[in-house]
N, C-alpha and C positions, 0 to 999 in steps of 0.2 A: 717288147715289154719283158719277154722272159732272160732276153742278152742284159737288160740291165738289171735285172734283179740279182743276175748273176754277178756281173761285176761288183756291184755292190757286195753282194755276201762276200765275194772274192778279196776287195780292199778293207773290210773290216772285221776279216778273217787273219789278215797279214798286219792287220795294227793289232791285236790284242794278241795275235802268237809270238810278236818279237817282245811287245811288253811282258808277255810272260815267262820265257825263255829266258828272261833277261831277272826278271824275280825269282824263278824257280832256281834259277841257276846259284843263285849270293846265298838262298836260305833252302836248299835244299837238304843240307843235314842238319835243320831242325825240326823236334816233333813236332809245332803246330805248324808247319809250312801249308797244311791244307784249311787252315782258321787266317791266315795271312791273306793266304791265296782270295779265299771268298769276299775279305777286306777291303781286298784292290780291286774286283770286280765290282764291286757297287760302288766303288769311289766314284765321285763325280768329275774329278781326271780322267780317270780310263773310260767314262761313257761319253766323255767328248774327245778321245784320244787320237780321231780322225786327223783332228786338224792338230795337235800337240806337238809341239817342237820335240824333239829327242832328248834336248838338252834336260825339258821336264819327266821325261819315263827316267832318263840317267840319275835325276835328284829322287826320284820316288825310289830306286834300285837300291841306291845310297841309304835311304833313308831305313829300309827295310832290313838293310844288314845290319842297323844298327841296333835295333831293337831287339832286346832278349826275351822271347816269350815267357822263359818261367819268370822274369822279373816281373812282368805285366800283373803276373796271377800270383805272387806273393803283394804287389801294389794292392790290388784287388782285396785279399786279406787282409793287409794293412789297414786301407781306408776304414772294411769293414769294424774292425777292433778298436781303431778310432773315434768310429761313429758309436760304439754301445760304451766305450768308456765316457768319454764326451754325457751321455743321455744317464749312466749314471753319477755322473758327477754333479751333475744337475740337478737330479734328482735329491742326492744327500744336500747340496746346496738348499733347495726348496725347503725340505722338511728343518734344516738350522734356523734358514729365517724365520720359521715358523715360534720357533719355540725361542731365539734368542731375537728378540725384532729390533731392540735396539741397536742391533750390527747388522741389520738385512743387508742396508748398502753397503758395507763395506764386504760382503761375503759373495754380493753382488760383484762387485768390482775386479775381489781376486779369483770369479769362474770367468771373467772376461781376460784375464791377464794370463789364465790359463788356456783357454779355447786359443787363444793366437800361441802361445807357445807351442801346442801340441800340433796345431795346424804348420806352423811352420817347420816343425819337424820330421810330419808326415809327409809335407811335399817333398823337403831336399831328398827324405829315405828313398820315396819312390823313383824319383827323378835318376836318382845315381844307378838303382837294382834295375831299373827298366833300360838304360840305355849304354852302350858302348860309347865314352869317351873318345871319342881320336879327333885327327887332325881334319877327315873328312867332315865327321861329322859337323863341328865347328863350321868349317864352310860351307856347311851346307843352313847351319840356320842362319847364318851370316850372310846369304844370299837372296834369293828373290820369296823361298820359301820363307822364310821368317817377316818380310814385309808383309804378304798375305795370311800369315794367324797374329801378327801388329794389326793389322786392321781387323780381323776379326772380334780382337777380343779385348780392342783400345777398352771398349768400355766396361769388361771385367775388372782391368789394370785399373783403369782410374779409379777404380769403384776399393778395388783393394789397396793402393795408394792411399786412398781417401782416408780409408780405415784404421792404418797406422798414424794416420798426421792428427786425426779423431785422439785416438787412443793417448797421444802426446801433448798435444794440443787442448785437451778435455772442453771444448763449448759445452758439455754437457756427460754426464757420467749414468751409470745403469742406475736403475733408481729414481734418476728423477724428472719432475713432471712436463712438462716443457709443449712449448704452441709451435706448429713449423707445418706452414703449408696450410693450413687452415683444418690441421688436427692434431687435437690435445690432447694429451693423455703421459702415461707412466710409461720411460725407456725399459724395456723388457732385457736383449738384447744387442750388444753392437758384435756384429760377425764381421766377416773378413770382407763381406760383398755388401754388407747393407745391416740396415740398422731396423730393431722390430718396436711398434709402440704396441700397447694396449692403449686403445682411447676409452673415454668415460662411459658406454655403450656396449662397452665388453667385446669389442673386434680388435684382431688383431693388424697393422699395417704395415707393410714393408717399405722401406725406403731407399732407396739406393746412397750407399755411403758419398759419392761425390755430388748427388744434388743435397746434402746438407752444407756442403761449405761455397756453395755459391748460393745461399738461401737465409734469408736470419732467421733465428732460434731465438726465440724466448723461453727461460728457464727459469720455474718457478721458485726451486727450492737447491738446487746447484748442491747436492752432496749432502743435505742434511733431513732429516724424516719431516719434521716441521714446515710450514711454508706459510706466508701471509695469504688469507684470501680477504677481499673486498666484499659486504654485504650492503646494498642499497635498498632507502627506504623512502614512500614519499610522503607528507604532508600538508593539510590546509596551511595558507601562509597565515592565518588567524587562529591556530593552533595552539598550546601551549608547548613552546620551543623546549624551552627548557628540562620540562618533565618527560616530553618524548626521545633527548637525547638522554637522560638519568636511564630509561627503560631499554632501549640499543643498550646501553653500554653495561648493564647488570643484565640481559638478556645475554652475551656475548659470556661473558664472565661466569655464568652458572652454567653455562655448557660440558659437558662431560670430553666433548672431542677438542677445547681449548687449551693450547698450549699458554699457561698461563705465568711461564718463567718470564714472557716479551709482552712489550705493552698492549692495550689497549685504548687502539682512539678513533672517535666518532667526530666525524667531520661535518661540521653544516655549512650547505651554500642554497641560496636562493637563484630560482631558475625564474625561466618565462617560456613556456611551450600552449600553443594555442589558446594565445589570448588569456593562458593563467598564470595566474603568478603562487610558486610552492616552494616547499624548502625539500630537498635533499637531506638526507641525513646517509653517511658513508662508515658504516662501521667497519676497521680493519683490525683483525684476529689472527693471530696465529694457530694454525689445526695442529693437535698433536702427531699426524701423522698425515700425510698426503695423502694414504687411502681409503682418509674418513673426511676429505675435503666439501662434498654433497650432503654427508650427514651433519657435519655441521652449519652446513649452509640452512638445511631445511630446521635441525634445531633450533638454531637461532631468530627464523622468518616464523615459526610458531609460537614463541616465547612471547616472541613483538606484538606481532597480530591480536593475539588474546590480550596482552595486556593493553594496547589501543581499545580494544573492544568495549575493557574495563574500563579507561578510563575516558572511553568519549572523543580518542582524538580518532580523527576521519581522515579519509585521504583527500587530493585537490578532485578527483574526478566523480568522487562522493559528494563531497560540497557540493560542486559548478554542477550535478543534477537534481542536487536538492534548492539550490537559489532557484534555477528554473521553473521548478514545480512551484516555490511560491511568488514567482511572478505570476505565472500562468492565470493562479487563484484569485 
């Protein structure tokens, strides 16, 4: 037991001293060579390095030369300075919409035009101050190493692929309210990776930018603060038709959160749902702003209500238990 314990320490004693002779040696006149060093020991390479072809210690060697540490840690900087300009950008954006609301969306749209500009210029900066250009390096992500972070990170790329064709393509823009996936709500953000809603419940939901374009979107108001919403209503088919759509339709109309430049029209159709027969009435409104779509809905369903109350018309499920009661009798 003790001969093999020893061989053992002995054979992966001799895989991690030539693996690192062989790193020590490319980056040993640089100052983080012992931050590198620690890097490749916890790699998941080097803890199965037993069985490791050579060919892969030789791509990791390669790959080590090629990195400049102090570039890493001006990257490091970089993002950081990115991310606080970014949050206040944002920030001044918020407080504009606030006070000029009839440009939200479009203020909206150009911190979205900006977040991808600043994004893509943070990467290329990094990308160049981190790394040694040459011929090896090339083939070296040109080779087996570059198919395993492809597969790693296919579905970041899609996800940011997605995001540009998004941004060109526009299904749908910051601002506006839109159904996808079986949640509703107002586009917050589209970022590089995913797209953020607020739904009507005040949560936030992330999406991944490439399940939006294999998905339908329905958008409610497509770039502008107004949007149509639908209010339904129901009534005795023995009802006075008439005077219950007059009341929808001046109920709709005296609302404070109607957009009252687009029409208003109230639909009637007669249904048949358990044995009863009713009318519908559909009143469709324009909100003045999608983020008073609720309040208007409830303004206008209290307006109705009370004046039904007023005037004696009832609903069909009203009726059909008061018929019964005077059967009963």
């Amino acid at each position: 037991m003790d001969m093999l314990i020893t061989q053992l320490t002995h054979t992966c004693s001799n895989v991690y001293s030539n693996a690192f002779t062989k790193i020590v040696g490319n980056i040993a006149g640089s100052k983080m060579y012992k931050l590198l060093l620690a890097i490749l020991v916890f790699s998941p390479t080097l803890v199965n390095a037993e069985g490791s072809d050579p060919v892969e210690l030789e791509a990791i060697s390669t790959l080590a030369t090629m990195v400049k540490p102090g570039g890493l840690f001006l990257s490091l900087i970089l993002f950081i300075g990115v991310w606080l300009l970014l949050k206040m950008v944002k920030s001044v954006v918020d407080d504009l919409s606030e006070v000029f609301a009839e440009k939200r969306l479009l203020l909206q749209k150009a911190l979205v035009f900006f977040q991808f500009i600043i994004y893509f210029i943070a990467i290329a900066t990094a990308t160049i101050i981190s790394f040694e250009f040459s011929t090896e390096l090339i083939a070296l992500l040109g080779g087996t190493l570059a198919v395993a972070v492809g597969f790693a990170i296919k579905d970041l790329a899609a996800s940011v692929i997605a995001g540009v064709i998004i941004m060109f393509d526009r299904p749908f823009q910051v601002g506006d309210r839109v159904l996808f996936g079986g949640e509703y709500g107002d586009v917050t953000a589209i970022g590089i990776r995913s797209v953020k809603m607020n739904t009507l419940d005040d949560n936030v939901v992330t999406i991944p930018n490439n399940i939006f374009l294999n998905g339908i979107t329905s958008c409610g108001n497509y770039g502008e603060l107004d949007m149509q919403v639908a209010i339904k209503f129901y009534i005795a088919v023995d009802q006075d038709l008439t005077l219950a759509q007059y009341i929808v339709r001046e109920a709709a109309a005296l609302s404070k959160f109607a957009y009252l430049k687009k029409p208003i029209n109230v639909l009637v159709l007669q249904e048949m749902s358990n044995n009863m027969v009713y009318y519908k009435l559909t009143v469709k409104v324009y909100v003045l702003d999608t983020k008073y779509e609720k309040s208007l809905e409830t303004d206008i369903t209290l307006r109705v209500n009370e004046a039904f109350k007023k005037q004696g018309i009832i609903s069909p499920s009203l009726q059909f238990a008061n018929s019964n009661l005077v059967t009963k009798n």
